[in-house]
C-alpha positions, 0 to 999 in steps of 0.5 A: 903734559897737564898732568900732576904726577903723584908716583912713579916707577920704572922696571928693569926689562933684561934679555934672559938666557932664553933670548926673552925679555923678563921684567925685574920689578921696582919696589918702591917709587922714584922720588918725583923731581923736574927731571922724573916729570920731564921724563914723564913729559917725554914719554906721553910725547913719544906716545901720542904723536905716534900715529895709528896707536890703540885705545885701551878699555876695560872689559866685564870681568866675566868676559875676559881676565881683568888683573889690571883693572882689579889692581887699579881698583885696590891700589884707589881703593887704598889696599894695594901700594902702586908698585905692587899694581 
């Protein structure tokens, strides 16, 4: 992977008692280490030699809900922390 990492978080994903999968967030970032970078290298493998994968966009926020794209634009912006995006 070409790409410098500056921060990295992984969320715990458990079962509930409901049979559904519930995300338990991170609150802070992993330190970035040889073996976060591998990890990081693994996972973009995986990813795109996968066939058939999509692209993603962003849309107008009149046409669609654009949370992502908001907490991406505050978190360049400086006034969001990655983990909370």
């Amino acid at each position: 992977m070409s790409a410098l990492i500056h921060h990295f978080v992984v969320h715990r994903l458990i079962l509930n008692k409901e049979d559904k999968i519930q995300a338990i967030p991170r609150d802070n970032c992993l330190a970035v280490t040889p073996e976060i970078e591998l990890l990081a290298h693994q996972i973009n493998h995986s990813f795109n030699s996968k066939p058939g994968k999509g692209v993603g966009h962003f849309v107008d926020s009149d046409d669609a809900d654009s949370a992502f794209a908001d907490g991406l634009k505050a978190f360049l912006d400086k006034k969001k922390r990655v983990v909370s995006f």
